[in-house]
C-alpha positions in Angstrom: -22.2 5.2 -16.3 -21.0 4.6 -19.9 -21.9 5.8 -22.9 -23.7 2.3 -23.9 -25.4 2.5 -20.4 -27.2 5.5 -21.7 -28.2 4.0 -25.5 -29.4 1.1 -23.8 -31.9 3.1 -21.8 -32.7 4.3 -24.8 -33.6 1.4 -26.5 -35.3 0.1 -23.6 -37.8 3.6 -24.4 -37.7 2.5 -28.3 -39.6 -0.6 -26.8 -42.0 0.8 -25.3 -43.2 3.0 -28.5 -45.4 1.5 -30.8 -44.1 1.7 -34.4 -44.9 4.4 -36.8 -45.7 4.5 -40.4 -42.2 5.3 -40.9 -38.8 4.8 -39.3 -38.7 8.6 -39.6 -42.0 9.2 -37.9 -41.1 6.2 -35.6 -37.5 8.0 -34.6 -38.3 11.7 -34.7 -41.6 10.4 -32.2 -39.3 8.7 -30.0 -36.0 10.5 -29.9 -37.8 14.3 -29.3 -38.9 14.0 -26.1 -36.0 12.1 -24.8 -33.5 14.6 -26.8 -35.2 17.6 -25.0 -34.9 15.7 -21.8 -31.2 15.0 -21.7 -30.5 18.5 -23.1 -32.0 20.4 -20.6 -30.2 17.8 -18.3 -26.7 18.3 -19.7 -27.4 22.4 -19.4 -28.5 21.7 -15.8 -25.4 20.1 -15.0 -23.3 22.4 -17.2 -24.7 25.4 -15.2 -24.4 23.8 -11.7 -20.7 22.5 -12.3 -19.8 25.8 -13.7 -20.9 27.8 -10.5 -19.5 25.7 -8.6 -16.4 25.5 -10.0 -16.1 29.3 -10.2 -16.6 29.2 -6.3 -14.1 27.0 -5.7 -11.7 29.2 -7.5 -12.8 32.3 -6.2 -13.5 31.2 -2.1 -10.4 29.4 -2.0 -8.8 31.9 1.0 -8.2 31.3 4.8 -12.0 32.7 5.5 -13.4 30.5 7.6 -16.7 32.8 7.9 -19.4 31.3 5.6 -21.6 34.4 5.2 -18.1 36.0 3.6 -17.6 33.1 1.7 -20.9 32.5 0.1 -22.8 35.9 -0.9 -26.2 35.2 -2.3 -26.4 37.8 -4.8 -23.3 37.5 -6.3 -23.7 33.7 -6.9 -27.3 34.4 -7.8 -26.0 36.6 -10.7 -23.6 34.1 -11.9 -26.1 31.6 -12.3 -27.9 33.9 -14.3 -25.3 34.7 -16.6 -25.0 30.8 -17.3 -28.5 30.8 -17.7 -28.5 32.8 -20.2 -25.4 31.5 -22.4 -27.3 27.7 -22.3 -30.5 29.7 -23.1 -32.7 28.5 -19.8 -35.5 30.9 -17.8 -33.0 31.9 -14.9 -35.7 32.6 -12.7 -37.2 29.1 -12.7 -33.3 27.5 -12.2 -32.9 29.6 -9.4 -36.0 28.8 -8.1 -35.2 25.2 -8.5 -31.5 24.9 -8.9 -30.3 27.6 -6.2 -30.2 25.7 -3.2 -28.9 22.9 -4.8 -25.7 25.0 -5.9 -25.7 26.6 -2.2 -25.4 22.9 -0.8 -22.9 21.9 -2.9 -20.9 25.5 -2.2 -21.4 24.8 1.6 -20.2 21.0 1.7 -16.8 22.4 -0.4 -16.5 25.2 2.2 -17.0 23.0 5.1 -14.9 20.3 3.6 -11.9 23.0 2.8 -12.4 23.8 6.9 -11.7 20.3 8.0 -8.5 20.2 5.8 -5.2 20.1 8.0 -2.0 22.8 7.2 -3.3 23.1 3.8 -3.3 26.6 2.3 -6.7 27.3 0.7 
């Protein structure tokens, strides 16, 4: 998706929204909602590629054990420390977010398995 793909969307919204007394009130109406949406998106994201990318770094050895590979409270307490530097209620992520990032761990662990004479 490109960057126009997303301002389209957005102007498909704008069309939607009746119009304001002012462009200001019109805009600010509009774009708050939407701006609070793909923020907590983009920190989403940010938080779930992070983690993932720091266990691809980290696991990247000749363990073929998952349990060794993937300890709970140690991913747990990395997603809470990126929590907190985007400035998102950790518990609620990890409530949500958790198994998402331990599905995504798994498939690169399985996926390094399957991987002939390659040194992980």
């Amino acid at each position: 998706m490109s960057e126009w793909s997303a301002v389209l969307e957005f102007i498909d919204i704008l069309d939607t929204k009746p119009l304001d007394d002012t462009f200001e009130n019109w805009f600010y109406n509009s774009w708050e909602s939407y701006q609070t949406k793909c923020i907590n998106m983009a920190k989403h994201h940010y938080i779930l590629k992070k983690a993932l990318d720091k266990f691809q770094e980290r696991y990247t050895t000749q363990d073929k054990n998952w349990e060794l590979s993937f300890i709970e409270n140690e991913q747990k307490a990395h997603l809470h420390e990126l929590c907190i530097e985007v400035g998102i209620n950790s518990e609620e992520f990890l409530h949500f977010g958790f198994n998402h990032h331990r599905n995504a761990c798994k498939k690169h662990h399985t996926s390094t398995l399957k991987m002939p004479n390659t040194k992980m």
